[in-house]
C-alpha positions in Angstrom: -9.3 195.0 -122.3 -11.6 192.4 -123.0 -14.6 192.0 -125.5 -17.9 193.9 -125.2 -15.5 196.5 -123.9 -16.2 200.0 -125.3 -13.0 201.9 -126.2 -12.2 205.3 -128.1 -9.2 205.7 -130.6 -6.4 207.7 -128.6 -6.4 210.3 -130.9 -7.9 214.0 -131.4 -11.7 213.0 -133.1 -11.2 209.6 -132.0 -14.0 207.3 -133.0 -15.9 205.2 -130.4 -16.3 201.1 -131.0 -16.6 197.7 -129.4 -13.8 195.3 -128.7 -14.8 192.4 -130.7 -11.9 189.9 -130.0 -9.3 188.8 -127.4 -6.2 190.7 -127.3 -3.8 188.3 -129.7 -0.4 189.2 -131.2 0.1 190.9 -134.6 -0.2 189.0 -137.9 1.9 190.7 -140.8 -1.5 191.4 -142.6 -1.7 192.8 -139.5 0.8 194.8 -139.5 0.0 196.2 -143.0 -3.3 197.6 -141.8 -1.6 199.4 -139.2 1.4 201.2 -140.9 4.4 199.5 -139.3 6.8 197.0 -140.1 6.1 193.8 -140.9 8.0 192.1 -138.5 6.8 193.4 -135.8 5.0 192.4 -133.1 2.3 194.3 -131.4 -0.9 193.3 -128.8 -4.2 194.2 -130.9 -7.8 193.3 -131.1 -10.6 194.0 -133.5 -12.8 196.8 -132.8 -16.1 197.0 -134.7 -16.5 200.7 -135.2 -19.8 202.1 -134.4 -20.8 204.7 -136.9 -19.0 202.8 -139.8 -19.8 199.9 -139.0 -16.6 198.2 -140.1 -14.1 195.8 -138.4 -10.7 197.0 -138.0 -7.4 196.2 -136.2 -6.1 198.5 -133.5 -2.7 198.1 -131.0 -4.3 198.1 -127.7 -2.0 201.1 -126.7 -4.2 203.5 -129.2 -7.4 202.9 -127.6 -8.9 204.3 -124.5 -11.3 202.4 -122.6 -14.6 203.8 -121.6 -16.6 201.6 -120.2 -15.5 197.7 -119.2 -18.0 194.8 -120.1 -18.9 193.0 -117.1 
C-alpha cells in the first residue's frame, strides 16, 4: 500500500478514498481515533475520503485496495 493508492474500508458500505501517506506506526492520538488501546501499536496511513472530503486514520488491515498507484 502506497500513496495515490485507492482503497475501500473493509466493511459492509465501505467508503472509497485515497492513501495520502506512507504506512507509519500508531501514535496514541492515533490510537484514540481508532477505538483501541492506547498502547498499542498498529500499521496505518491517512486516507482522504472522497465524498467527505476529510482526512482520517485507518489500520491498513481494514482497507481494501482497488486500484494501485503506479
Amino acid at each position: 500500500m502506497k500513496v495515490g493508492d485507492l482503497v475501500r474500508e473493509d466493511w459492509a458500505g465501505g467508503r472509497l478514498g485515497v492513501v495520502v501517506s506512507k504506512i507509519r506506526r500508531s501514535t496514541p492520538l492515533d490510537n484514540h481515533q481508532l477505538g483501541v488501546m492506547y498502547g498499542d501499536v498498529h500499521p496505518v496511513v491517512d486516507v482522504l475520503l472522497a465524498r467527505e472530503a476529510i482526512k482520517v486514520v485507518r489500520d491498513i488491515d481494514q482497507l481494501e485496495v482497488i486500484d494501485e498507484a503506479r
